[in-house]
C-alpha positions in Angstrom: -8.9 -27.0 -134.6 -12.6 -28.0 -134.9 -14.3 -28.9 -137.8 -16.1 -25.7 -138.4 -13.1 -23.8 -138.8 -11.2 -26.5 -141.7 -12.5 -26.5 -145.2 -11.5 -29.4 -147.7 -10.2 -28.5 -151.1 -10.6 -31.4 -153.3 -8.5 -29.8 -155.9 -5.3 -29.9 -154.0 -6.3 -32.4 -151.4 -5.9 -30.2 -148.5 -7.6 -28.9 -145.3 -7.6 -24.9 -145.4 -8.3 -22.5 -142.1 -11.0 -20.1 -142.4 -10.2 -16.6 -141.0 -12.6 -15.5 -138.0 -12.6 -11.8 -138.5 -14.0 -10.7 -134.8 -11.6 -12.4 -132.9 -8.6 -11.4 -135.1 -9.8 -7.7 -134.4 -10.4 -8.0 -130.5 -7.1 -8.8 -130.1 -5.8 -5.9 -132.5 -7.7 -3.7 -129.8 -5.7 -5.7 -127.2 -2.4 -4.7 -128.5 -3.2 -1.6 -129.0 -4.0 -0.9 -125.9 -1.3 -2.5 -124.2 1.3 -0.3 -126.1 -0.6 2.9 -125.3 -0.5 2.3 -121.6 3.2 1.2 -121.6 4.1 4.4 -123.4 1.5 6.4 -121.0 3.8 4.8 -117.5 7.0 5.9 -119.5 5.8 9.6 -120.6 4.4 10.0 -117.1 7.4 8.2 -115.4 9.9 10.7 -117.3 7.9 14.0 -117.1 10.4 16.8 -116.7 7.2 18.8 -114.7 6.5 16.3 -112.1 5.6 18.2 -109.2 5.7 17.4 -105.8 5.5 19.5 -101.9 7.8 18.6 -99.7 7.5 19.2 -95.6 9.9 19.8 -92.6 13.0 20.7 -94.6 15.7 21.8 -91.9 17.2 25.4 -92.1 20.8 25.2 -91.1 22.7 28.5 -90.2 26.3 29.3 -92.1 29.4 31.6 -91.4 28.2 32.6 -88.5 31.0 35.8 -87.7 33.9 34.5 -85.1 32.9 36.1 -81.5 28.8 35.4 -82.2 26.8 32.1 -81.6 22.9 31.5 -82.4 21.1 31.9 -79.8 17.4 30.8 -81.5 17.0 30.1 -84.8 18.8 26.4 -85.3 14.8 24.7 -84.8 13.8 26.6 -88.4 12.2 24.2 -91.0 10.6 25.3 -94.5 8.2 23.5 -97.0 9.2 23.6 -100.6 7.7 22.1 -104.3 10.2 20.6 -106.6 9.4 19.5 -110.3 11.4 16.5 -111.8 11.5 13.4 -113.3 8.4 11.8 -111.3 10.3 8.9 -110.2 12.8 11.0 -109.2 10.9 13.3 -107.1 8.8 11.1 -105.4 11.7 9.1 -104.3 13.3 12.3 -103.3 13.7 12.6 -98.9 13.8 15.9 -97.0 17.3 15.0 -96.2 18.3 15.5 -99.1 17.8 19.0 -99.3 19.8 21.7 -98.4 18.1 24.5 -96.6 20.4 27.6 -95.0 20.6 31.1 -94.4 23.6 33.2 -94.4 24.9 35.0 -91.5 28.2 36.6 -93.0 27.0 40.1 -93.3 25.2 39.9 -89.4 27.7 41.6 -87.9 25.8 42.7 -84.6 23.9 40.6 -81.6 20.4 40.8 -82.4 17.8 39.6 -84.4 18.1 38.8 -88.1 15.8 37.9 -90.9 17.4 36.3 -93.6 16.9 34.3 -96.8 16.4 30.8 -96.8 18.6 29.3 -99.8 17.7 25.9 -101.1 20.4 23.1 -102.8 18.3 20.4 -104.7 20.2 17.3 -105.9 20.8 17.5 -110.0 17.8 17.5 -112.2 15.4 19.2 -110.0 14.1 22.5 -109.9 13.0 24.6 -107.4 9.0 25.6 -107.9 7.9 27.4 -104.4 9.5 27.7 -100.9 7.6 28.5 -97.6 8.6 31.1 -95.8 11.0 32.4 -98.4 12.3 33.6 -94.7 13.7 33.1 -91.2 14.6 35.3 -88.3 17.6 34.1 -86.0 19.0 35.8 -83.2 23.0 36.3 -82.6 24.9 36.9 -79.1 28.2 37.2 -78.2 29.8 34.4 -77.2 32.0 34.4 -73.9 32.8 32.5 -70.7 32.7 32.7 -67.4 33.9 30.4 -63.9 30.7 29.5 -61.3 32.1 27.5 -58.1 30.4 23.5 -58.4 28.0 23.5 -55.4 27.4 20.0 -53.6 23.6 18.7 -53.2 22.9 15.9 -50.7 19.8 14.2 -50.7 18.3 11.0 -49.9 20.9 10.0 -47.7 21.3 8.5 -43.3 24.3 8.3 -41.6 25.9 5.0 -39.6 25.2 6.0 -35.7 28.0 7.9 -34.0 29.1 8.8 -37.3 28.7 12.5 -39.2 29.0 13.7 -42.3 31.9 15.8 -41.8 32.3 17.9 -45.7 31.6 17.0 -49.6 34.3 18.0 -51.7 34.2 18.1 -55.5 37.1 16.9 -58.0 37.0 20.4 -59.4 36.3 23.7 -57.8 34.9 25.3 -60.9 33.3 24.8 -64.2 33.8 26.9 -66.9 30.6 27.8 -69.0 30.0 29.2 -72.2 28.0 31.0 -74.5 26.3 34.2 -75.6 26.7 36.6 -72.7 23.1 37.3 -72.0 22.3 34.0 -71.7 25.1 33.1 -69.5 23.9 36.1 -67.4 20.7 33.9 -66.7 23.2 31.4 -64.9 23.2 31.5 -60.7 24.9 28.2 -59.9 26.3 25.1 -61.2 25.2 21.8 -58.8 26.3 18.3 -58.6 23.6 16.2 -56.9 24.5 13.1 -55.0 22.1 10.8 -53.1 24.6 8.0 -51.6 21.6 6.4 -49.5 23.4 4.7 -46.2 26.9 5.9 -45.7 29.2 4.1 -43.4 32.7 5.5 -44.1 33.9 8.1 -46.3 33.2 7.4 -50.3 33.4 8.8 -53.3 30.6 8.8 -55.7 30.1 10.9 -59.2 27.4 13.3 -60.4 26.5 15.1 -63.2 26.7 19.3 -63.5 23.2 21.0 -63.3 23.0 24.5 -63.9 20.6 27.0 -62.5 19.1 30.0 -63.2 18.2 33.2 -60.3 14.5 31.3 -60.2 16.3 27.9 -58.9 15.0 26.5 -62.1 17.0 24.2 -64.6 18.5 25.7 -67.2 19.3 24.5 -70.4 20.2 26.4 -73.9 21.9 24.5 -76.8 24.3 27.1 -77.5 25.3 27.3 -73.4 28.2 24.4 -72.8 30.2 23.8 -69.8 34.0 22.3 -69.7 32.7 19.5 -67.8 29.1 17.1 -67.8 29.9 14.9 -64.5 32.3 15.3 -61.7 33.9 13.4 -58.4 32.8 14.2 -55.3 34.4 12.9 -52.1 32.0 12.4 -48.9 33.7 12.5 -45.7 32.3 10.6 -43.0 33.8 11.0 -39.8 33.2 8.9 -36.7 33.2 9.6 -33.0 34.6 8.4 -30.3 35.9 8.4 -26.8 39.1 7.3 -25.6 41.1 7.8 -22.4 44.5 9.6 -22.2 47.4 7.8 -21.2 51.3 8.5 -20.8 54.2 6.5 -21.3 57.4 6.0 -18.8 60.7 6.8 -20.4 62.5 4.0 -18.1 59.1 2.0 -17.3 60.5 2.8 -13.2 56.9 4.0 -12.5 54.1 0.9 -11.8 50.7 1.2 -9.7 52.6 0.9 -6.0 54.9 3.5 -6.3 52.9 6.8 -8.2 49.6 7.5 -8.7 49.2 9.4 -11.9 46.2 11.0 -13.0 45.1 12.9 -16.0 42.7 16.0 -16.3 40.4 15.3 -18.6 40.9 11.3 -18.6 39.3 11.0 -21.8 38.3 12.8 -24.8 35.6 12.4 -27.0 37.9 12.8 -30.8 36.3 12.4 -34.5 38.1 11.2 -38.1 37.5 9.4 -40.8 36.2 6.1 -39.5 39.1 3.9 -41.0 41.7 6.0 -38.9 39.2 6.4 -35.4 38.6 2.3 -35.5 42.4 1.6 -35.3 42.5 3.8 -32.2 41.9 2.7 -28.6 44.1 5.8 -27.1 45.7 8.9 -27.0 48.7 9.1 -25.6 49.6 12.5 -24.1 53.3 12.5 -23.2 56.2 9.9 -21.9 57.6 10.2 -18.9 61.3 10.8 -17.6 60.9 9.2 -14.3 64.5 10.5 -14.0 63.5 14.1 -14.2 60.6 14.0 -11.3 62.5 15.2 -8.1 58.9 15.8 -6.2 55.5 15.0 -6.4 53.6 17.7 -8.7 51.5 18.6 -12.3 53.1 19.3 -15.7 50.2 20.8 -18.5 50.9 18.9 -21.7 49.9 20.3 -25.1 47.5 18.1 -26.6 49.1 16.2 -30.1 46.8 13.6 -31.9 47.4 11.6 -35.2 47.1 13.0 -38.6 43.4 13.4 -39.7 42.0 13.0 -36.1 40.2 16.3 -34.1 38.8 17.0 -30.8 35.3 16.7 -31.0 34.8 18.9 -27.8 37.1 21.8 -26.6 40.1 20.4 -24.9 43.5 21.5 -25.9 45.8 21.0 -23.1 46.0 18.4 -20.4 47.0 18.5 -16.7 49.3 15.6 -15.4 49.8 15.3 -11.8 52.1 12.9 -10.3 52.1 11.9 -6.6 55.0 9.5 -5.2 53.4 6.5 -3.5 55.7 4.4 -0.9 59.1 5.9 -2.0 62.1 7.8 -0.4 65.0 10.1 -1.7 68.6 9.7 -0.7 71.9 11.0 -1.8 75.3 9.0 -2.0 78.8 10.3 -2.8 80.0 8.0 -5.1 83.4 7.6 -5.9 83.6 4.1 -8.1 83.8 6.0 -11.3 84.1 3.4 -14.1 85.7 4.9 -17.8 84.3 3.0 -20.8 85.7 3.0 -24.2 89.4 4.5 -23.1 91.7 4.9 -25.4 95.3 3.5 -25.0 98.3 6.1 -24.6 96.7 8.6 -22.6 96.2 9.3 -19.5 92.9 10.8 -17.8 92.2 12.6 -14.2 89.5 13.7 -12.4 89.1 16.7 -10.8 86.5 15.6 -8.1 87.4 12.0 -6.5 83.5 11.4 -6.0 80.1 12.3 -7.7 77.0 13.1 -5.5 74.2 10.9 -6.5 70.6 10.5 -5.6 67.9 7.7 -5.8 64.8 7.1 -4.7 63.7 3.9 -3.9 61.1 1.8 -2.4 60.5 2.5 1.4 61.7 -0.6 2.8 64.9 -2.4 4.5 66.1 -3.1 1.0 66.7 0.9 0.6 67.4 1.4 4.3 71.0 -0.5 3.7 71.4 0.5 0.5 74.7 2.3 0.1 77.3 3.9 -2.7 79.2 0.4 -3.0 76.2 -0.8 -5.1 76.1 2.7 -7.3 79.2 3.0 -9.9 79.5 6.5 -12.3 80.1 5.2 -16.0 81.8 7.3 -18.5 81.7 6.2 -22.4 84.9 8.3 -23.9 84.1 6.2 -27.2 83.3 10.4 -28.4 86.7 11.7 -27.4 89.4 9.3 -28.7 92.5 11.4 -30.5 91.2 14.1 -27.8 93.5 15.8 -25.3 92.1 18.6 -22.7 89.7 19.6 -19.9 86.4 17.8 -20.8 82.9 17.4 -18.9 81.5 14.3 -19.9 78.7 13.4 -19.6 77.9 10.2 -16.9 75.1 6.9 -16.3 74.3 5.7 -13.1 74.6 2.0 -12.4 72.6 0.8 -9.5 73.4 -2.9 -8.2 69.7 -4.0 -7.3 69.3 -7.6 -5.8 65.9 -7.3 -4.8 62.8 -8.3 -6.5 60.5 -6.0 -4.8 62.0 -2.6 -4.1 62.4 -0.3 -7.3 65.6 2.1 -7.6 66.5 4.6 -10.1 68.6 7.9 -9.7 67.4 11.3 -10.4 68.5 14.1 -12.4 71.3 13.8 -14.6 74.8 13.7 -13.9 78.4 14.8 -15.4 82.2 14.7 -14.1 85.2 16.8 -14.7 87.5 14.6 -16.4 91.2 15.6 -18.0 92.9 14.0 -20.9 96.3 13.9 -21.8 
């Protein structure tokens, strides 16, 4: 304390602190002031008519009658003024308002202007609304089936290959909505660009529907049963092969026929995994047996599962012509009975069977006779069996040589009784 402000009193023999009367009364003001703005902030803060405008509140739609959907109306907003509690208002969101019409008593399609009803949170009022209404428009709501139709775009194909068909997981989708909208529908799409395509794939795209102007269309209140589907791409490959035939016995080799076939080959188309495994088509297999003279047989053309004639053949002409060989017929009586059961007795009824070869032109065949031929019966089928039977017989042929070929022809059978 400085010296001006201390006053000695010689009395007592102590200092005593003079009073300075203008500062004591600035900071009265001080105070005062103080307390008068903190009661200000708390009267202002906890004003009951606070008022504040509020923009963009969202207008829902309720009880919307069973068989009826919105088609416009769900995109309505309002503004509205609330009075509070200031802190309370101006913390209050648009979210937190409710805004909605009712639609119980619209009992018909059409339009519908109705009154916008407001739900504030506790301790606020309602001052002002704007528009006090909306107008929303009702359909019926039903469904209907459109057939998924495949786009291709932006796509090449491997050479020698074609795209063949596009296939989607589902035949239909099933749309729905209010019925004059979903009379604005033409088609429902799936779009697939697969770029370079080698074999057959599968790839996925999403449904696009489209109105009768071939333009998109899109309405909140239209939904389908599906958003994306499978769609299988097949690729099929061509190629030409030649026809072949088999031999039953494998008797037949390049000296002693001369087969040919009309067409030789055939130009045939599948899926590329199944036309790369195959080198041939095999028309028929031979019974060398069962060719008594040269001549043509028209075979019905048979391919593998999944493969098609890429032109238009359908039958095939085999002609066979004898190279080099000769015919001749033996009356063989060395009749040899396989598989006999004991305790009977068996008899023929002709002492020799008539058989005939054809061989290799040659000496070999010249001096061939029936000592090197023997009739074998297998009676392994009639054991227990007593009677006139015709069983059915195999030719053996005794063939020393390396060069000449000899097989019988036709089929043969003896009389035979058992008892």
């Amino acid at each position: 304390m400085s010296k001006r402000d201390e006053t000695y009193v010689a009395s007592t023999g102590e200092y005593t602190v003079k009073k300075n009367k203008g500062l004591d009364l600035a900071a009265k003001i001080i105070s005062v002031l103080f307390a008068f703005i903190i009661w200000l902030y708390a009267v202002s803060a906890n004003s009951p008519v606070y008022e504040r405008t509020i923009t963009g509140v969202a207008v829902a739609v309720e009880n919307v009658p069973t068989g009826l959907s919105v088609i416009s109306g769900l995109d309505h907003t309002i503004d509205i003024k609330v009075t509070g509690k200031r802190t309370e208002v101006l913390a209050l969101t648009a979210a937190e308002i409710t805004a909605y019409v009712d639609a119980s008593a619209c009992v018909d399609a059409g339009l519908h202007t109705l009154t916008v009803n407001v739900t504030l949170p506790s301790g606020m009022t309602l001052s002002e609304k704007y528009p006090d209404t909306v107008t929303i428009y009702l359909g019926t709501t039903t469904s209907k089936q459109l057939p998924i139709l495949i786009n291709l775009r932006n796509y090449s194909v491997e050479l020698d290959c074609v795209l063949e068909k596009s296939t989607p997981e589902l035949s239909f989708v099933t749309v729905r909505g209010p019925a004059d909208e979903l009379a604005k529908i033409k088609e429902a799409v799936v779009t697939i660009e697969p770029g370079y395509i080698t074999s057959s794939m599968t790839a996925s795209g999403t449904v696009v529907l489209y109105d009768d102007y071939g333009k998109v269309y899109s309405n909140p209140y239209v939904t389908s049963s599906v958003s994306d589907v499978l769609v299988r791409i097949e690729v099929h490959k061509y190629k030409t092969v030649p026809l072949t035939v088999d031999y039953k016995y494998g008797y037949y080799n390049d000296k002693n026929v001369n087969v040919t076939l009309d067409p030789a080959e055939i130009r045939i188309k599948g899926a590329s995994e199944i036309i790369d495994d195959i080198d041939s088509i095999n028309v028929a297999t031979i019974d060398e047996t069962g060719i008594m003279n040269d001549g043509s047989t028209v075979y019905e053309l048979s391919l593998p599962d999944g493969v098609s004639v890429a032109d238009d053949v359908k039958n095939v002409r085999v002609s066979i012509k004898h190279l080099n060989t000769a015919v001749r017929t033996f009356s063989v009586s060395n009749i040899r009975l396989d598989n006999a059961e004991d305790g009977h007795n068996y008899e023929f009824l002709n002492d020799s069977v008539n058989v005939t070869l054809r061989g290799t032109v040659g000496e070999y065949f010249s001096y061939f006779d029936a000592s090197d031929i023997t009739v074998v019966l297998d009676l392994s089928g009639y054991h227990g069996l007593t009677g006139n039977f015709t069983i059915p017989a195999k030719i053996e042929i005794l063939n020393s040589s390396s060069t000449s070929v000899i097989y019988p022809l036709g089929s043969y059978s003896v009389h035979l009784v058992i008892s």
